[in-house]
Backbone and ligand atoms as CSV (ligand in chain L), in Angstrom:
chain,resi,resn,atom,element,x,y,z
A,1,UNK,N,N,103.630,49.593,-15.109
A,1,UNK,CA,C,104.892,49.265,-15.790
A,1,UNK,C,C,104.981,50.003,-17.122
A,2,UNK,N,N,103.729,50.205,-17.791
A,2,UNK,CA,C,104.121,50.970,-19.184
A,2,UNK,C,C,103.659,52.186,-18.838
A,3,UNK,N,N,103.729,52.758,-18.279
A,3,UNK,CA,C,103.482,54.158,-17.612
A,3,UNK,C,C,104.940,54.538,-17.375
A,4,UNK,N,N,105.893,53.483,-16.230
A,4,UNK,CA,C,106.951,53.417,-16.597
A,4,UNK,C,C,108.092,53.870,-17.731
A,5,UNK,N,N,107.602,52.719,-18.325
A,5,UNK,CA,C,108.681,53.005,-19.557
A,5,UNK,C,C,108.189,54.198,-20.490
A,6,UNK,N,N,107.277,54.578,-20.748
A,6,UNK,CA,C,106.561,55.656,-21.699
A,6,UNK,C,C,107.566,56.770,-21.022
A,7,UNK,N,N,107.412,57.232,-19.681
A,7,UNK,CA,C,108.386,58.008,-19.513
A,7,UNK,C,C,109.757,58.193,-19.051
A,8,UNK,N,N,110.246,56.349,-19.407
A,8,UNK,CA,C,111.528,56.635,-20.123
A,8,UNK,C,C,111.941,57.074,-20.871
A,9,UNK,N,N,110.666,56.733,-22.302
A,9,UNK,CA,C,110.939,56.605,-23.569
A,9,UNK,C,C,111.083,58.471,-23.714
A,10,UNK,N,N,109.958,58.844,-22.971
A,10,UNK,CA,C,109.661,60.442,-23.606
A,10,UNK,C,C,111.373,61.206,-22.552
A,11,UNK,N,N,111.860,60.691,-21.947
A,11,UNK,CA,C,112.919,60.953,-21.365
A,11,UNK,C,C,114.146,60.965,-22.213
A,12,UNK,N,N,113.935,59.911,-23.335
A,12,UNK,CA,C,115.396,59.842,-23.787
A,12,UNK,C,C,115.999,61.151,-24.981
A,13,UNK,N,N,116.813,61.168,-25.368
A,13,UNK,CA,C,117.691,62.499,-26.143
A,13,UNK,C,C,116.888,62.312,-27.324
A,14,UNK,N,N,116.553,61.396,-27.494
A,14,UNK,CA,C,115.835,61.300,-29.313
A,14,UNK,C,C,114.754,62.104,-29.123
A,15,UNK,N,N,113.964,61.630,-28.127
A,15,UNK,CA,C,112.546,61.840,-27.515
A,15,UNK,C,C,112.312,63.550,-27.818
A,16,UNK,N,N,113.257,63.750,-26.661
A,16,UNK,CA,C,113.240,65.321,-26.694
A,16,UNK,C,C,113.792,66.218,-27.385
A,17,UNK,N,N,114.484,65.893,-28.423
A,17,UNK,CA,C,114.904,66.681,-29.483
A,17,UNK,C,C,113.531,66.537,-30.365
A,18,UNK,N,N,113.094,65.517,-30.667
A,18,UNK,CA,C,111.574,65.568,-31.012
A,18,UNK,C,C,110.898,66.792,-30.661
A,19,UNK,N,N,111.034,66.471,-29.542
A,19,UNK,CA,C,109.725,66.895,-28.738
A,19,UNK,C,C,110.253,68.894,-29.276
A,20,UNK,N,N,111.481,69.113,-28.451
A,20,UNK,CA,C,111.887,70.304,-29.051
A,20,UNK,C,C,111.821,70.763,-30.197
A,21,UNK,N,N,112.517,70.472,-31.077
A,21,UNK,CA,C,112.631,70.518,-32.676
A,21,UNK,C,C,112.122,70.378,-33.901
A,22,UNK,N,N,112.334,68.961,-33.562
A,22,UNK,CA,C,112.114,67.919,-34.914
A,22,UNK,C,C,110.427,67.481,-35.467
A,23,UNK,N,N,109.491,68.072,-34.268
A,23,UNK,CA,C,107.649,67.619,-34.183
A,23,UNK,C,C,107.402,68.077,-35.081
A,24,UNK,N,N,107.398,69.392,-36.047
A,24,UNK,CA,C,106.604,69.812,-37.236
A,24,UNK,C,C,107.154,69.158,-38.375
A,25,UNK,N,N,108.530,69.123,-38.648
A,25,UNK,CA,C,109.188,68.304,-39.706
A,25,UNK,C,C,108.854,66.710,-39.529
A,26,UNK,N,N,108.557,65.675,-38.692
A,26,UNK,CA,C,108.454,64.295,-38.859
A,26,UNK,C,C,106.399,64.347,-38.699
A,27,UNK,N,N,105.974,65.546,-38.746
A,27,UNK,CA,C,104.223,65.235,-38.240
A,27,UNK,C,C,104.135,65.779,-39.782
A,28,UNK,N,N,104.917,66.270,-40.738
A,28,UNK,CA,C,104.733,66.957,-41.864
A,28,UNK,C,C,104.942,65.321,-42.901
A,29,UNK,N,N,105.863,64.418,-42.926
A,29,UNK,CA,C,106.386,63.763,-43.358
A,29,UNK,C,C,105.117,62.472,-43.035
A,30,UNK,N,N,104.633,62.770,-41.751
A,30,UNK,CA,C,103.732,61.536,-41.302
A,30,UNK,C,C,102.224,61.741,-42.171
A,31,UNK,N,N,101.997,63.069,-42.455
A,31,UNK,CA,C,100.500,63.354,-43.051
A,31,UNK,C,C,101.228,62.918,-44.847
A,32,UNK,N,N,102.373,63.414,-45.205
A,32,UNK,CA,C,102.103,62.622,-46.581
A,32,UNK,C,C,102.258,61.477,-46.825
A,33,UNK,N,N,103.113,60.708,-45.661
A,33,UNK,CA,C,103.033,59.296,-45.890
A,33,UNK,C,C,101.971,58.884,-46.041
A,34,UNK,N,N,100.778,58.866,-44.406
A,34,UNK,CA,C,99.259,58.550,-44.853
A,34,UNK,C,C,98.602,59.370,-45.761
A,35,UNK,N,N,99.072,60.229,-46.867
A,35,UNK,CA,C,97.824,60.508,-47.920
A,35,UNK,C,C,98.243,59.308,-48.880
A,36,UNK,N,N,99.965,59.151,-49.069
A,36,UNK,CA,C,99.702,57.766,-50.141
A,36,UNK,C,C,99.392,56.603,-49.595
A,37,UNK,N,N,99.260,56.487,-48.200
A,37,UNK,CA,C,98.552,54.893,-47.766
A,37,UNK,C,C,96.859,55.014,-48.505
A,38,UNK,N,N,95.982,56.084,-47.821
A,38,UNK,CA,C,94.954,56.185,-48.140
A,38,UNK,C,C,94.639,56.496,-49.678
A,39,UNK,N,N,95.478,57.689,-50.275
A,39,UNK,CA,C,95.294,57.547,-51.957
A,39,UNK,C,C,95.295,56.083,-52.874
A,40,UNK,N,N,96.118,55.275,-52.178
A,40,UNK,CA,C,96.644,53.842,-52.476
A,40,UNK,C,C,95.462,52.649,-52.799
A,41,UNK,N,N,95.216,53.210,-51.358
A,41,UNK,CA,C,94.127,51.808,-50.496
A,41,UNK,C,C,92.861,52.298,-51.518
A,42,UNK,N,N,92.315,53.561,-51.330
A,42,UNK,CA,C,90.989,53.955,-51.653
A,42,UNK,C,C,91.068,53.861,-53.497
A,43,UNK,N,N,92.208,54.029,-54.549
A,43,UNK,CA,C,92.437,53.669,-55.423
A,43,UNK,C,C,91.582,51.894,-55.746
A,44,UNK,N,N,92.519,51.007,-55.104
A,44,UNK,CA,C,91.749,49.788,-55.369
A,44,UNK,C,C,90.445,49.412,-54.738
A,45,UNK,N,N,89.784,50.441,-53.311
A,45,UNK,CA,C,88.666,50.201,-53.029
A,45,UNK,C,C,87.798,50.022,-53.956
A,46,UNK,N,N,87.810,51.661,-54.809
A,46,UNK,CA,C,87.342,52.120,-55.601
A,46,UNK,C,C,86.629,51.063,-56.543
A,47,UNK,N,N,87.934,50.501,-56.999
A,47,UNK,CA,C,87.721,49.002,-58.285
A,47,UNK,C,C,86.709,48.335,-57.396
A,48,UNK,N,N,87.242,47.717,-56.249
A,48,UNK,CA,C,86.958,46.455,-55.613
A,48,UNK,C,C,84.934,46.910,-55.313
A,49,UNK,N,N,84.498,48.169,-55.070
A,49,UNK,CA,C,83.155,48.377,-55.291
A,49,UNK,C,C,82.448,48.509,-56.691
A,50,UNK,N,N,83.294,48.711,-57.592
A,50,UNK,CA,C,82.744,48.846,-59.475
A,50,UNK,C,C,82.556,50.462,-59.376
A,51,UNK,N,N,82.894,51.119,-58.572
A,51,UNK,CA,C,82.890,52.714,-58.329
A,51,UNK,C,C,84.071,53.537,-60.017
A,52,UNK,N,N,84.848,52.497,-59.895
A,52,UNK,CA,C,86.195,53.180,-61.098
A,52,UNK,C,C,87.065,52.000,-61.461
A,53,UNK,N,N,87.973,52.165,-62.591
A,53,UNK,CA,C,88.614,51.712,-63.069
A,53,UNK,C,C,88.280,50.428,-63.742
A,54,UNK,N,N,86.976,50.363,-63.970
A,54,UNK,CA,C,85.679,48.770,-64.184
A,54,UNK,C,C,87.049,48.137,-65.610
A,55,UNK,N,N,87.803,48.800,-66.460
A,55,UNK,CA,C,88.736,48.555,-67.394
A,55,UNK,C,C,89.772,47.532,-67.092
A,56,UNK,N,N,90.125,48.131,-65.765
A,56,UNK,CA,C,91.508,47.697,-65.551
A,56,UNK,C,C,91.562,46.141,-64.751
A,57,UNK,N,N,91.886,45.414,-64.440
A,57,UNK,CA,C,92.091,43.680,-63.499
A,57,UNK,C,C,92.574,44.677,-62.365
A,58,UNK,N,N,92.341,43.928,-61.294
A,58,UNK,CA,C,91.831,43.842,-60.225
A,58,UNK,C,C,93.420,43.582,-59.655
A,59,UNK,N,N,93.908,42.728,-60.204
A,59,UNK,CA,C,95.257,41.753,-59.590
A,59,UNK,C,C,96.287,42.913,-59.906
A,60,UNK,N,N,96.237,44.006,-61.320
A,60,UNK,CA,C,97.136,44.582,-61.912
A,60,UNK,C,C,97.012,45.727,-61.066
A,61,UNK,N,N,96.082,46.371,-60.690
A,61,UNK,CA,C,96.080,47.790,-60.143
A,61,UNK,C,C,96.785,47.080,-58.355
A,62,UNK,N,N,96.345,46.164,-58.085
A,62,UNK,CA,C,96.630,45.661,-56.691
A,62,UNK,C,C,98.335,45.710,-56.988
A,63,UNK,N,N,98.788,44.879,-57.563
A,63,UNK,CA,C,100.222,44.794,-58.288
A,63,UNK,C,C,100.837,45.961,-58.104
A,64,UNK,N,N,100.463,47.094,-59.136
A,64,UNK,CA,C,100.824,48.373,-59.302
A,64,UNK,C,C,100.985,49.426,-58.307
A,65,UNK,N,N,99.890,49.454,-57.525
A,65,UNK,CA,C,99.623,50.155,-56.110
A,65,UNK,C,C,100.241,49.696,-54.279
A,66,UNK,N,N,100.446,48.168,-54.251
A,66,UNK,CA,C,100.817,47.596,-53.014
A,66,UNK,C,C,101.639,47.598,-52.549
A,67,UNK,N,N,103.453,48.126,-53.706
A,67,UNK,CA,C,104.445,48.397,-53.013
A,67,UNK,C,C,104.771,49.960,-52.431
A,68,UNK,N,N,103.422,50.901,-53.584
A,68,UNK,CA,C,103.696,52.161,-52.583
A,68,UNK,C,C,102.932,52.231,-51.437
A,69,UNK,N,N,101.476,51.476,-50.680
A,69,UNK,CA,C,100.802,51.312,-50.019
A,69,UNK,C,C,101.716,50.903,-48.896
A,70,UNK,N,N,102.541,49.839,-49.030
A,70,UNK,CA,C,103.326,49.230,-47.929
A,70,UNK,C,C,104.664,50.128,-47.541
A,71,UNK,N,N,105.310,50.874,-48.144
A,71,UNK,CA,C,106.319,51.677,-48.710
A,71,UNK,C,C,105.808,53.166,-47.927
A,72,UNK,N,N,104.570,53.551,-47.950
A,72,UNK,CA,C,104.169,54.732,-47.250
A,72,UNK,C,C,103.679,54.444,-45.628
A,73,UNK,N,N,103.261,53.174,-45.957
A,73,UNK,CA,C,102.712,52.948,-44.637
A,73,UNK,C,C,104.002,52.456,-43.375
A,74,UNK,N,N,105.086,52.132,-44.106
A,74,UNK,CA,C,106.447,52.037,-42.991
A,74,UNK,C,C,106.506,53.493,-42.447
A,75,UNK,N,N,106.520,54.228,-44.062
A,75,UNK,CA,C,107.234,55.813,-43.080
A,75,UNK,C,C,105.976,56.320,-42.534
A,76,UNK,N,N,105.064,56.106,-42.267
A,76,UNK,CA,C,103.788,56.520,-41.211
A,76,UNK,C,C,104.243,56.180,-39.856
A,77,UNK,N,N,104.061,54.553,-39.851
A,77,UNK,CA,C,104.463,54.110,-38.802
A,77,UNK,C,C,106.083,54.950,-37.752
A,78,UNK,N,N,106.381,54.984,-39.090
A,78,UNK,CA,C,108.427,55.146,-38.512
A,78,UNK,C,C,107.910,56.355,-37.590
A,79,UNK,N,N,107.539,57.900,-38.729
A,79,UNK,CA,C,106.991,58.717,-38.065
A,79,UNK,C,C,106.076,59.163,-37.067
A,80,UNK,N,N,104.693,58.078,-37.135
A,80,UNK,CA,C,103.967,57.971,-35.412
A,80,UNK,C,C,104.935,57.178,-34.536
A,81,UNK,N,N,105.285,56.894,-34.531
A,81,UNK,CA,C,106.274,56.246,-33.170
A,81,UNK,C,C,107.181,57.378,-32.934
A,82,UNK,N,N,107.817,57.886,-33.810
A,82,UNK,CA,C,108.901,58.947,-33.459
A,82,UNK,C,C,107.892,60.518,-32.978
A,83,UNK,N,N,106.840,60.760,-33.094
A,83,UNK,CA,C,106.156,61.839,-32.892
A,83,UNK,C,C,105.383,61.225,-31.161
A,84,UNK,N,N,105.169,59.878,-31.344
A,84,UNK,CA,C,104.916,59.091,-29.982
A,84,UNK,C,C,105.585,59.279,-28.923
A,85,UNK,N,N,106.784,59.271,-29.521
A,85,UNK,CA,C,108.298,59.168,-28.443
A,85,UNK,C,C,108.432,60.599,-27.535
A,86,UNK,N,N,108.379,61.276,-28.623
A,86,UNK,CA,C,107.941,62.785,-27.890
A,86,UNK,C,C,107.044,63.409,-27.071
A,87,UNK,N,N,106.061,62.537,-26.926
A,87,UNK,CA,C,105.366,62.925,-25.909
A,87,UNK,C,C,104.217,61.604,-25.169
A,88,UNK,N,N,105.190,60.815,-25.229
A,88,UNK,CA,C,104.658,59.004,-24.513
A,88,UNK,C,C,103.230,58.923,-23.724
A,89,UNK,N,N,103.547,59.710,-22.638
A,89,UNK,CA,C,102.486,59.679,-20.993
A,89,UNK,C,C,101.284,60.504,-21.935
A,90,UNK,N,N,101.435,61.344,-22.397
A,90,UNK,CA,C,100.225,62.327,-22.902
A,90,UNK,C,C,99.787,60.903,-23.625
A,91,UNK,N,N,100.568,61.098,-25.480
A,91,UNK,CA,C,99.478,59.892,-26.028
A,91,UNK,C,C,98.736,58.594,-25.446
A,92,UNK,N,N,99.556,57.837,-24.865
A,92,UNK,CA,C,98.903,56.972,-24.471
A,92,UNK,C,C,97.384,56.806,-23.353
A,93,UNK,N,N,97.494,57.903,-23.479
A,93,UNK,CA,C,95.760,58.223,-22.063
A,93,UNK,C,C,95.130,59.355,-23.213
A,94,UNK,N,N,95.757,59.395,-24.722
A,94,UNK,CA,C,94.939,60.245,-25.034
A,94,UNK,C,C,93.882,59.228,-26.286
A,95,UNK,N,N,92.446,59.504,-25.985
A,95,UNK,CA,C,91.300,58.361,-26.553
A,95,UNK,C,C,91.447,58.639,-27.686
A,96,UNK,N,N,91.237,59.590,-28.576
A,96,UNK,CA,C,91.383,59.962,-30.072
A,96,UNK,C,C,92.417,58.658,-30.740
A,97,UNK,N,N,93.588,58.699,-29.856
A,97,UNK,CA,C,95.084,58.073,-30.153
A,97,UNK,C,C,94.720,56.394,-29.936
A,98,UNK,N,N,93.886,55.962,-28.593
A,98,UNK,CA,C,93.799,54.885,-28.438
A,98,UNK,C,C,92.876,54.103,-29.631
A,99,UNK,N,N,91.901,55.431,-30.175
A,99,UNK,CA,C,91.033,54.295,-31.024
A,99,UNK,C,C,91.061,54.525,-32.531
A,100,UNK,N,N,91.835,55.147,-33.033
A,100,UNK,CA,C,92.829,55.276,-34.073
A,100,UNK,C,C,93.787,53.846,-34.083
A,101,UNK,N,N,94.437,53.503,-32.781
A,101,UNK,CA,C,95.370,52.852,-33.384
A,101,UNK,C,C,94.571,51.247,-33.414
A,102,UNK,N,N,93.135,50.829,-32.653
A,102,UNK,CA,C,92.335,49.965,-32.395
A,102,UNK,C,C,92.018,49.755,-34.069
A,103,UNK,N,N,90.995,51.520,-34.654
A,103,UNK,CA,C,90.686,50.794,-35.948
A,103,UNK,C,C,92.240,50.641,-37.193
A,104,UNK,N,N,93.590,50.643,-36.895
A,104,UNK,CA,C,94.728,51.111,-37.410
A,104,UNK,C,C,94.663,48.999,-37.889
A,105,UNK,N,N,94.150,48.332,-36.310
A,105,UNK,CA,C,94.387,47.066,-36.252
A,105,UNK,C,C,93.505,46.287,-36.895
A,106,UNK,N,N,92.049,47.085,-36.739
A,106,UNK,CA,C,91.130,46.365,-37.653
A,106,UNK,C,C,91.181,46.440,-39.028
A,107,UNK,N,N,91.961,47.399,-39.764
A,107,UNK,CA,C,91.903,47.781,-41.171
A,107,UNK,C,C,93.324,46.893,-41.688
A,108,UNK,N,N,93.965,46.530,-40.602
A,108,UNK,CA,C,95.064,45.781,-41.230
A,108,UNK,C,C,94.466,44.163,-41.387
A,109,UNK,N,N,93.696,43.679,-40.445
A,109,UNK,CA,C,93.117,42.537,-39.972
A,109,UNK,C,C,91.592,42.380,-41.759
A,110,UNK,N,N,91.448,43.804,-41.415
A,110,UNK,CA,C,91.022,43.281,-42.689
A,110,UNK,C,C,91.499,42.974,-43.974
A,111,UNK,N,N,92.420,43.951,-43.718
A,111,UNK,CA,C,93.764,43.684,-45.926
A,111,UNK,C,C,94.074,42.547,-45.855
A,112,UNK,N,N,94.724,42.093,-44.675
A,112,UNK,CA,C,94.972,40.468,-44.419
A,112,UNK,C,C,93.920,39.453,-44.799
A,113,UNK,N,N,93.215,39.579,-44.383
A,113,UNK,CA,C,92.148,38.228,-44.707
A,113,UNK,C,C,91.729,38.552,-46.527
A,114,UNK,N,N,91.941,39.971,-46.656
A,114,UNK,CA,C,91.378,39.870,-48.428
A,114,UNK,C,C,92.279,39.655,-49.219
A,115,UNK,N,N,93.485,39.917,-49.025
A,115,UNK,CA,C,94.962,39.545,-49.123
A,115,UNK,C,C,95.124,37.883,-49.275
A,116,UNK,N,N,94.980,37.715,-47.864
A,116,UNK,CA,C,95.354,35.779,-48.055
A,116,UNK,C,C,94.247,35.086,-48.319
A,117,UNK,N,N,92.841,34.998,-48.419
A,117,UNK,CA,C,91.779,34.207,-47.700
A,117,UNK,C,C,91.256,34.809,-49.575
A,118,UNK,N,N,90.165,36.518,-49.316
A,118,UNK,CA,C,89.167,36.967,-51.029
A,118,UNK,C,C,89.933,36.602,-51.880
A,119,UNK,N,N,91.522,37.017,-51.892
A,119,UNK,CA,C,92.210,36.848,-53.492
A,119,UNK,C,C,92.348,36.288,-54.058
A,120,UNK,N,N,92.101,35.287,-53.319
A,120,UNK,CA,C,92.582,34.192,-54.011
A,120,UNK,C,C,92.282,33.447,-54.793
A,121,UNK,N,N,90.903,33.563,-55.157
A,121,UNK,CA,C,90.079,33.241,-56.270
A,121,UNK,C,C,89.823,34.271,-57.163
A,122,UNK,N,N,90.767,35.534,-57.391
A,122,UNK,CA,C,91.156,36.801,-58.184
A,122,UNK,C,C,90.686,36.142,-59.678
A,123,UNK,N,N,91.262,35.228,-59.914
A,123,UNK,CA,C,91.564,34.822,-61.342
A,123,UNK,C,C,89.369,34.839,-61.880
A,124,UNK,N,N,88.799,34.557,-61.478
A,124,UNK,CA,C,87.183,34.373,-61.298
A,124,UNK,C,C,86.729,35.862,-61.807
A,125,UNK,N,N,87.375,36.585,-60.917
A,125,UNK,CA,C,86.662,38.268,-60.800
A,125,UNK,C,C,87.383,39.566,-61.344
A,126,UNK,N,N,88.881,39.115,-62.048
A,126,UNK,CA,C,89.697,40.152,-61.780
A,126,UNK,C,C,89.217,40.728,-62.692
A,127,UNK,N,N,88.592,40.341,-64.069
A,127,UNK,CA,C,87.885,41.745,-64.754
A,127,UNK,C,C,86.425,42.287,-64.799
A,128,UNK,N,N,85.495,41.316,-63.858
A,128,UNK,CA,C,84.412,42.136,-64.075
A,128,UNK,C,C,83.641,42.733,-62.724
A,129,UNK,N,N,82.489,42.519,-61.944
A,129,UNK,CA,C,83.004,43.299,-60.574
A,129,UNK,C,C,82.698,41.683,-59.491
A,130,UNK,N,N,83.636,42.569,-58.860
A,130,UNK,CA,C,84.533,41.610,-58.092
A,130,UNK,C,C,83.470,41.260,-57.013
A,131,UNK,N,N,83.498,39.968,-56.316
A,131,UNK,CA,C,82.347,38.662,-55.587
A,131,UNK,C,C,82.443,39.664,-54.225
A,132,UNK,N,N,81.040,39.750,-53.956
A,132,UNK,CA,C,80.502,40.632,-52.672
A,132,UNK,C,C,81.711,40.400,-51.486
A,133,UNK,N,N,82.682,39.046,-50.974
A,133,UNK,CA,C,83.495,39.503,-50.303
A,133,UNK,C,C,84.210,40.453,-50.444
A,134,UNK,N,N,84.851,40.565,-51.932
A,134,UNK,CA,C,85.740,41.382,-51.882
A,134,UNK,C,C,85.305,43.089,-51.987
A,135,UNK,N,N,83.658,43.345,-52.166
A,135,UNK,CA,C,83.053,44.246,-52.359
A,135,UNK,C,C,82.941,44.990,-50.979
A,136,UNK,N,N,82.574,44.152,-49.873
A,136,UNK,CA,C,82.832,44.354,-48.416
A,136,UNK,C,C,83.679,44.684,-48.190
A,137,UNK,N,N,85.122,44.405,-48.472
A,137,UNK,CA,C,86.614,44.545,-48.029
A,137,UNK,C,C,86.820,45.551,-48.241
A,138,UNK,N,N,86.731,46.165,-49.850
A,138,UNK,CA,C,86.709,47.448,-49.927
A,138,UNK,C,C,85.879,48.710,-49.295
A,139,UNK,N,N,84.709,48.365,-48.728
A,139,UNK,CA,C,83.468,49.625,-48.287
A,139,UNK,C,C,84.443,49.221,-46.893
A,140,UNK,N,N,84.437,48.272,-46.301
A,140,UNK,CA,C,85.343,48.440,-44.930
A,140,UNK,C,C,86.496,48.638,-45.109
A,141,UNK,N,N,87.396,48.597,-45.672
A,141,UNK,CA,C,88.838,49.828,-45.465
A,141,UNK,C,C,88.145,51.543,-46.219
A,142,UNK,N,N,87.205,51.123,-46.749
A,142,UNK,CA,C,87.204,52.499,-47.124
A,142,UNK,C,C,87.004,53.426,-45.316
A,143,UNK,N,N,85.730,52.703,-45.014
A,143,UNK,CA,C,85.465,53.340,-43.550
A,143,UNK,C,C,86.458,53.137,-42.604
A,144,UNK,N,N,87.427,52.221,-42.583
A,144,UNK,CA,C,88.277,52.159,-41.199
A,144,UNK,C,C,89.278,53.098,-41.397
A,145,UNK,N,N,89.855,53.082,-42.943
A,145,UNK,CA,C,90.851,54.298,-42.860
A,145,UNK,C,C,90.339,55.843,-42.734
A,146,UNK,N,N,89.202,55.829,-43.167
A,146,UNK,CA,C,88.338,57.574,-42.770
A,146,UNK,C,C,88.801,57.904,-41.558
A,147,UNK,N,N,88.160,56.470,-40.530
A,147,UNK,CA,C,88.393,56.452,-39.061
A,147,UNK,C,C,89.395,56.750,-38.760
A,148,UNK,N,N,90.726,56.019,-38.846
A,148,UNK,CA,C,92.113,56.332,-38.378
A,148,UNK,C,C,92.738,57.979,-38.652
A,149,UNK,N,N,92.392,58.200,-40.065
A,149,UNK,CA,C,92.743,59.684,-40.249
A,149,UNK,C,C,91.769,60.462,-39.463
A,150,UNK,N,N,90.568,60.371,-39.378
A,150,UNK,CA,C,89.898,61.284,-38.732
A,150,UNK,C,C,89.929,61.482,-36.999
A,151,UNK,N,N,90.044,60.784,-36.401
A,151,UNK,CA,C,90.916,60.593,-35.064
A,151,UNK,C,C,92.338,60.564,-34.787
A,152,UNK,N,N,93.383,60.494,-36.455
A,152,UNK,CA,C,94.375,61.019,-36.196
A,152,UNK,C,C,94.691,62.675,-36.373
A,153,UNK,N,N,93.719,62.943,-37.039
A,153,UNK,CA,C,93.495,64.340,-36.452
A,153,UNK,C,C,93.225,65.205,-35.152
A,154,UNK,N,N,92.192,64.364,-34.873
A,154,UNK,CA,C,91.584,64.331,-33.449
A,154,UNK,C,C,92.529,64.746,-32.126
A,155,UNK,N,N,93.569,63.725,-32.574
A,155,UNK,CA,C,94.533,63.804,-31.834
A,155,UNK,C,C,94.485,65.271,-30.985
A,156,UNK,N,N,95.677,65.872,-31.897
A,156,UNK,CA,C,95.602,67.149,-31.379
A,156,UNK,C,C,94.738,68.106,-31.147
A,157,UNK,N,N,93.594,67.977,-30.762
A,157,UNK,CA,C,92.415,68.597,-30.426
A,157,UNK,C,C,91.990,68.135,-28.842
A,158,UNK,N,N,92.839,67.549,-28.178
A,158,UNK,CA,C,92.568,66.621,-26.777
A,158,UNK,C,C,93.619,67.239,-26.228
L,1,HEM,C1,C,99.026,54.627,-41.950
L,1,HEM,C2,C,98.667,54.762,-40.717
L,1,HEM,C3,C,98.400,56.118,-40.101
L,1,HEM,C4,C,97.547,57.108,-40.502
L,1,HEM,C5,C,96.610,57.092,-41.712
L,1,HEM,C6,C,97.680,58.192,-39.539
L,1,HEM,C7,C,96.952,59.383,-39.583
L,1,HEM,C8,C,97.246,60.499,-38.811
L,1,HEM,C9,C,96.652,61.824,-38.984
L,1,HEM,C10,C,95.596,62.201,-40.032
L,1,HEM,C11,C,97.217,62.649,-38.064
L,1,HEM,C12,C,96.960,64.165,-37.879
L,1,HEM,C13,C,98.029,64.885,-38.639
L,1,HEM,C14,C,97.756,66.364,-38.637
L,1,HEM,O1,O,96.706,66.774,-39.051
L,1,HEM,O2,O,98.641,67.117,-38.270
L,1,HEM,C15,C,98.150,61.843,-37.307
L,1,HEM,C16,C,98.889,62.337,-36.267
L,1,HEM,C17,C,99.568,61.509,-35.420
L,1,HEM,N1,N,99.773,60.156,-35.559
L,1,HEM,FE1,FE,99.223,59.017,-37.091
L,1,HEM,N2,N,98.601,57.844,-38.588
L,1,HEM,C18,C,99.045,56.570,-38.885
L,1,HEM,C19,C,99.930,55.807,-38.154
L,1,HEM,C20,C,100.373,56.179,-36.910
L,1,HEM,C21,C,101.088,55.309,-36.002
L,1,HEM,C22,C,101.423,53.833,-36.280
L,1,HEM,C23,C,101.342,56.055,-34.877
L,1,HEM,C24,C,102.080,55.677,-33.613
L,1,HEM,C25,C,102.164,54.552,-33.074
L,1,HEM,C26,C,100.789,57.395,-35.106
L,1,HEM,C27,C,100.897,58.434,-34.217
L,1,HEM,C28,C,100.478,59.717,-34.471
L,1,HEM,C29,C,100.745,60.855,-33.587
L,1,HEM,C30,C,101.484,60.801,-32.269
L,1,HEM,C31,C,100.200,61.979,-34.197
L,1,HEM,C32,C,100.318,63.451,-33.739
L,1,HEM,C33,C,99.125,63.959,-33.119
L,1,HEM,C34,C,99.280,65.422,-32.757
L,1,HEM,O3,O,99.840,65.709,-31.695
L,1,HEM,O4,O,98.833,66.247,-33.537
L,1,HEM,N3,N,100.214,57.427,-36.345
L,1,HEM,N4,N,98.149,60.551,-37.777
């Protein structure tokens, strides 16, 4: 059934004007979106290990940084789906793509839990270095987003 629809999807006029046209201009737009997800993320890793910014609170750089983090990471998304669309049946059987978007789920699964669950006791840590959960949170998005970019590279090498 989604074998199916994938090549509906890569069937339709959007799809293939993509696919024709539009692939270097929205895959150009998709690599700078993810450099400010990752410039973003790895910014407060940074803090969240005592690696940089040991000056600044914890809550303020998070503050400062989370609406362009979320803000880049729509037009990623917008743009892998629309670069998806263009060629459906290929990505989806292609592994690079499948486990990119696996660790895409674990790195969100993790902001979430440090987000709702570590922060919340921010007020404790926000200026000096921050309680081994949140020290973890950061060394693991540091590695899951390596992962996602480095197999979203991958990609096109399959
Ligand atoms: C913020 C999250 C994301 C990051 C960090 C990311 C990272 C990357 C990277 C590094 C590339 C290779 C670009 C190049 O060197 O030309 C890429 C390509 C690609 N990404 Fe993403 N991506 C993200 C989200 C998504 C999503 C949500 C999808 C689709 C559901 C997606 C689909 C694709 C596709 C189809 C390609 C093109 C592969 C090719 O043919 O070269 N990406 N991505």
């Amino acid at each position: 059934m989604l074998q199916g629809f994938f090549e509906w999807l890569q069937a339709t006029s959007l799809a293939v004007t993509i696919g024709e046209s539009w692939f270097p201009y929205v895959e150009s737009v998709h690599v700078v979106c993810l450099a400010a997800v990752a410039g973003t993320i790895f910014t407060v890793d940074a803090r969240l290990l005592g690696f940089a910014s040991r000056q600044l609170r914890v809550s303020y750089m998070s503050a400062q940084l989370l609406p362009w983090t979320w803000g880049a990471f729509t037009g990623a998304v917008i743009t892998g789906l629309l670069m998806f669309m263009g060629n459906a049946t290929t990505y989806a059987a292609n592994t690079p793509f499948r486990i990119k978007l696996v660790l895409l789920l674990l790195a969100g699964i993790n902001m979430l839990y440090f987000q709702f669950v570590t922060f919340r006791t921010v007020d404790k840590w926000d200026t000096d270095m921050p309680v081994p959960a949140a020290r973890v949170a950061g060394g693991l998005s540091i590695g899951l987003w390596c992962g996602v970019i480095g197999f979203g590279r991958w990609i096109g090498f399959v």
